[in-house]
C-alpha positions in Angstrom: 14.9 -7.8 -46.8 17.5 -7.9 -43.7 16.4 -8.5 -40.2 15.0 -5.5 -38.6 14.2 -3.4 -41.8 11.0 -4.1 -41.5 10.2 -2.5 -38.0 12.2 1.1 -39.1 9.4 3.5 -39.6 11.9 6.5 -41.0 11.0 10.1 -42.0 13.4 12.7 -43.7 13.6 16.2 -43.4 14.1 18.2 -46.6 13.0 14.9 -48.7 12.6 17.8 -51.8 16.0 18.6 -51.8 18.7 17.3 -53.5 20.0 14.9 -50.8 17.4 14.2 -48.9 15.2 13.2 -52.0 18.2 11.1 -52.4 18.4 9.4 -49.1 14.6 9.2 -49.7 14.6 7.1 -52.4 17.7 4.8 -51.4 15.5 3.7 -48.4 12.0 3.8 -49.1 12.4 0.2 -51.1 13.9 -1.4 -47.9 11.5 0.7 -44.9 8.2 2.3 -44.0 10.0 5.6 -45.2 8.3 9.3 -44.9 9.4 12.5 -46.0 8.5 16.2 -46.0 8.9 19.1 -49.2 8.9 22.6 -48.7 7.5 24.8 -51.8 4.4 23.4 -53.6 5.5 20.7 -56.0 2.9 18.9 -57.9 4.8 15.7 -58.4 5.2 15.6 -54.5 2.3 16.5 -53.9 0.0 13.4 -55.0 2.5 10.9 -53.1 1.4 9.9 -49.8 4.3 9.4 -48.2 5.7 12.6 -48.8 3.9 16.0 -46.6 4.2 19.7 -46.9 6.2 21.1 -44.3 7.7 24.5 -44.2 9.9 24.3 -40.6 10.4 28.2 -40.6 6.5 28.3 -40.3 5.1 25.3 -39.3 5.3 22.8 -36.0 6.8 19.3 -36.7 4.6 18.1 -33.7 2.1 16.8 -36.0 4.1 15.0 -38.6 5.4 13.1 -36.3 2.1 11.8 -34.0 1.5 11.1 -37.8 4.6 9.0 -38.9 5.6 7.7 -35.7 9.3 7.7 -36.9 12.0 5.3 -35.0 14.7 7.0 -37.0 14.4 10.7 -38.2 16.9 12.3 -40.9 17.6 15.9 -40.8 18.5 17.1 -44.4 16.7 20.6 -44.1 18.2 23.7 -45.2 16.6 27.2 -44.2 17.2 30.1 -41.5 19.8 29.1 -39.1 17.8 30.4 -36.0 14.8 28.4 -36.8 16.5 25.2 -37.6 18.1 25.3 -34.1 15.0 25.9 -33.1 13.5 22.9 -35.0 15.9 20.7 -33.7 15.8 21.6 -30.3 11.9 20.0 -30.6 13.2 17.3 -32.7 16.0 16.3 -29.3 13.1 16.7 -26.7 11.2 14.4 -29.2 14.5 11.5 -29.7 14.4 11.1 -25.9 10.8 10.7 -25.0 9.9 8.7 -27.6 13.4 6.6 -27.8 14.2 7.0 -31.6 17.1 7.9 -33.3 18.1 11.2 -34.9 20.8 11.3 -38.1 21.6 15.0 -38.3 23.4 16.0 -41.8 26.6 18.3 -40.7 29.3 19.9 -42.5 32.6 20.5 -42.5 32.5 23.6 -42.2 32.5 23.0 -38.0 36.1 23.0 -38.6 36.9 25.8 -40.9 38.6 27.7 -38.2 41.4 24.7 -38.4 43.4 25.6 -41.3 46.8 23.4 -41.1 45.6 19.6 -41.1 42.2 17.5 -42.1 39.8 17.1 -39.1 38.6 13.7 -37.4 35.6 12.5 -35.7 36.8 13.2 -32.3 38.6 16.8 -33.2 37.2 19.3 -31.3 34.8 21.8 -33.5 35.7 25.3 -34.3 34.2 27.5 -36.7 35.0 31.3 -38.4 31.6 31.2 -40.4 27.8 32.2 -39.7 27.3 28.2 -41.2 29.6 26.3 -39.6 29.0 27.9 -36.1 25.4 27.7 -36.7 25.7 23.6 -37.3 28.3 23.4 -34.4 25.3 24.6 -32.1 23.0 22.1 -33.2 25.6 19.0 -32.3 26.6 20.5 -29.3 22.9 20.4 -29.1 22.3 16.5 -30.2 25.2 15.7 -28.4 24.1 15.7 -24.8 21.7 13.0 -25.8 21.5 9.6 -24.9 24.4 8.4 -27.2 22.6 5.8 -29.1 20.0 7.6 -30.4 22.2 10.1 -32.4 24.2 10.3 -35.6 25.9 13.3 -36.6 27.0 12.7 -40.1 29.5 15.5 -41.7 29.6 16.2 -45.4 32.5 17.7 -47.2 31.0 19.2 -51.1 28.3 17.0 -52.3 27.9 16.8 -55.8 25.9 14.2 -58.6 24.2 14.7 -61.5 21.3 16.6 -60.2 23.1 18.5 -57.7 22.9 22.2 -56.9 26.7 22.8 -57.2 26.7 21.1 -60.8 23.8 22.8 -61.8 25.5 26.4 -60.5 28.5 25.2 -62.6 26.8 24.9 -65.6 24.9 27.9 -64.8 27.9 30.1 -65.1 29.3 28.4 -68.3 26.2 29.4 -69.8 26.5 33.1 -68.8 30.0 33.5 -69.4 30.7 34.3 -65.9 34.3 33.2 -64.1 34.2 30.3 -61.6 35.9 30.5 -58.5 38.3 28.4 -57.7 40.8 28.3 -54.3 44.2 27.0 -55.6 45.5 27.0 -51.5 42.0 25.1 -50.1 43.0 20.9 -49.9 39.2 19.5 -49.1 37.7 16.1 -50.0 34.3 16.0 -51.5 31.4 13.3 -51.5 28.9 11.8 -53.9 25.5 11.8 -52.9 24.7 8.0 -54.4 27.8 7.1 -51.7 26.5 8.9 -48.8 23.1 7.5 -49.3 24.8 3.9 -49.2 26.4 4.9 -46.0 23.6 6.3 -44.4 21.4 2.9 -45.0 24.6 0.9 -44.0 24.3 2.9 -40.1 21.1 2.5 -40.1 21.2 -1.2 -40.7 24.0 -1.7 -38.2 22.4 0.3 -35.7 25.3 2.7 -36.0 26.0 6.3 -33.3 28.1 8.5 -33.1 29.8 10.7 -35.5 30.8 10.1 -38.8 32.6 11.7 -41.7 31.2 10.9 -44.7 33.8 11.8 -47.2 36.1 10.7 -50.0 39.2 9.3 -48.6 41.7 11.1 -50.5 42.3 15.0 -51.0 42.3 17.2 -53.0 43.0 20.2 -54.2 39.7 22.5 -55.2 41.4 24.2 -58.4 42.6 20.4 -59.5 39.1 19.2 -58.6 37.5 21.6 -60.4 38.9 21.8 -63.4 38.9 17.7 -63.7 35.0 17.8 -62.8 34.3 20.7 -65.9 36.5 18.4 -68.3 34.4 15.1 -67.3 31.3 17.2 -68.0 32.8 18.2 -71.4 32.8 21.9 -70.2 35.9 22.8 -70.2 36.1 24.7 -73.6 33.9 27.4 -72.3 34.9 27.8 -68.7 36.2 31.0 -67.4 38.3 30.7 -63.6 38.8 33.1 -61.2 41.8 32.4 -58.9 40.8 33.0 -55.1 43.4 33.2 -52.7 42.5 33.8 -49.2 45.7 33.5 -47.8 49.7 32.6 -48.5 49.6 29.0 -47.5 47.5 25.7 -47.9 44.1 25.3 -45.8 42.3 22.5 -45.1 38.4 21.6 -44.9 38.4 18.0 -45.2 37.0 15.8 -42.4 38.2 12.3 -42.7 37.3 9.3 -40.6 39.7 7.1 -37.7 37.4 5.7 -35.5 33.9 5.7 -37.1 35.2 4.6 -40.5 33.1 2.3 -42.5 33.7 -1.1 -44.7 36.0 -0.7 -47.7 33.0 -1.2 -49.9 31.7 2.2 -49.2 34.6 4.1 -49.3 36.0 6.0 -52.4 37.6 8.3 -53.6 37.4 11.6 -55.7 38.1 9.7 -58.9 34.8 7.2 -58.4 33.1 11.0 -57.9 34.1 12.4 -61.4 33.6 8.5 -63.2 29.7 8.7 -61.7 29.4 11.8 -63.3 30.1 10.5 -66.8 27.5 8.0 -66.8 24.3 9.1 -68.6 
């Protein structure tokens, strides 16, 4: 165990879902690691380090007199109004208690930029009820003390057990198209990589922002198609061209100043070999 792991006491935010149970189990061998699940889940439910918390009902206030968190990771998902709300307690919390938040972005704070990638430091702008709705929350985190806040942004996440592959197969089963943009250029992101990355910032003590992407692009149709052949799917799949307008658009946030070591970047092609394994 490193220096300093030891002291973390960490708890995640949406530890049922598909990347927070992730990030959940990447640190809990390594830190005093807590997390919270929403809908009643019997396996959950027996596991002491895990509580019920549903944030569009219920006060975080005492989770964390419970925990005690030095380092909180938001992975929720839910109404947009009370996760602002939510995280509004959770910045009042950060500064008198002097921890450190990780917030889980998107890309989608940029989808109003149409003609280049966005970086760290580009300035946030957002056409959709989503991306405006996570803008507010790091304007929000933002006006904290520095330090004690990581705003993380995620282009698609996918792995094995994730919600986009399962909506994949979904549709192959039903025999309904799957929509693909052959004008959007986007880089994607493996959750076993982010999880990596997130325990490498917290180790290091790491702030700031950070895009947590793959370092090439691509193009979704392209991507697509590759990821449904690597799943041996591609016999049965049906497409439906999108085009929402003439020319390329980009949603890919790649990092310049917050970029991490070489061993924890990739790129799309690591994505679609991960899938293959069993």
């Amino acid at each position: 165990m490193k220096e300093g792991q030891e002291k973390h006491r960490i708890l995640v935010l949406g530890g049922s879902g598909f990347l927070g149970n992730a990030i959940y189990k990447e640190l809990c061998a390594y830190f005093k690691t807590y997390a919270t699940f929403n809908r009643p889940n019997t396996a959950l439910e027996g596991n002491h380090q895990f509580f019920e918390y549903n944030f569009e009902e219920d006060d975080i206030y005492d989770i964390l007199a419970f925990v005690k968190p030095s380092i909180v990771i938001s992975a929720v998902r839910g109404d947009f109004s009370k996760q602002v709300l939510l995280h509004q307690h959770l910045a009042e919390y950060v500064v008198t208690h002097d921890i450190k938040l990780l917030f889980l972005s998107s890309a989608n704070v940029f989808d109003a930029y149409s003609k280049f990638p966005s970086y760290e430091e580009d300035k946030t702008l957002s056409h959709s009820v989503f991306g405006h709705f996570k803008i507010k929350i790091e304007n929000m985190l933002l006006r904290l003390p520095r330090r004690q806040v990581a705003i993380l942004r995620l282009p698609m996440v996918f792995g094995n057990q994730s919600p986009r592959i399962a909506e994949l197969t979904q549709h192959i089963k039903d025999g309904t198209p799957i929509e693909i943009f052959p004008n959007l250029i986007m880089n994607v992101a493996t959750a076993s990589k982010v999880t990596q990355q997130i325990h490498y910032i917290i180790n290091r003590k790491k702030f700031g922002v950070f895009h947590l992407g793959t370092t090439d692009l691509v193009h979704h149709d392209d991507f697509m198609k590759d990821l449904i052949q690597t799943l041996a799917l591609e016999q049965q799949a049906h497409y439906k061209r999108v085009y929402t307008t003439n020319d390329e658009r980009y949603l890919a946030v790649l990092p310049k100043f917050n970029a991490l070591p070489k061993q924890l970047q990739y790129q799309s092609a690591y994505l679609l070999e991960e899938l293959q394994k069993p």
